[in-house]
N, C-alpha and C positions, 0 to 999 in steps of 0.2 A: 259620720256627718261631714259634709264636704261644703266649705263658703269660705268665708271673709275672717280676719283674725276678731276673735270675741264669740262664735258659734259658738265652742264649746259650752260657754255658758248659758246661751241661751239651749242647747240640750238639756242641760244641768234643771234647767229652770223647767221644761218640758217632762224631763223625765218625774221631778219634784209634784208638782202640780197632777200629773196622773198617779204619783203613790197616795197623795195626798187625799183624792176623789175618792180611789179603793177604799182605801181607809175609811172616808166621812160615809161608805155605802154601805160596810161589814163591820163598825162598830158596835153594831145591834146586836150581830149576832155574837161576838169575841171581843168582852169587855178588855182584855189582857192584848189586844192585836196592837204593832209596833211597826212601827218604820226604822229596820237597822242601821241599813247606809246607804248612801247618795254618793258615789264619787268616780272623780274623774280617773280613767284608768291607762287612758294613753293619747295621744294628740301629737298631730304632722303639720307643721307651714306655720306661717303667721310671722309674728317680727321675735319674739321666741325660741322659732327652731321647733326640731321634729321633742319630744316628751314621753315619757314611758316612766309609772310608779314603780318606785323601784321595790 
């Protein structure tokens, strides 16, 4: 994702919201279904600098 400093979060937020959908659709079927992890995994520009988990 390529823009302004703070996108990354709204990815975050983007990517959140659609596990979230899945989930409230396949609950029915998979009482046991989870949302493991949401995260950020590397990020370039902004007032930050370039980013990589290490």
């Amino acid at each position: 994702v390529l823009g302004p400093t703070g996108v990354e979060m709204e990815a975050m937020v983007g990517a959140s919201l659609a596990a979230l959908t899945l989930y409230d659709m396949t609950k029915g079927v998979d009482k046991g279904i989870s949302i493991e992890s949401i995260e950020l995994l590397e990020k370039s520009g902004g007032k930050s600098g370039d980013w990589v988990r290490p």
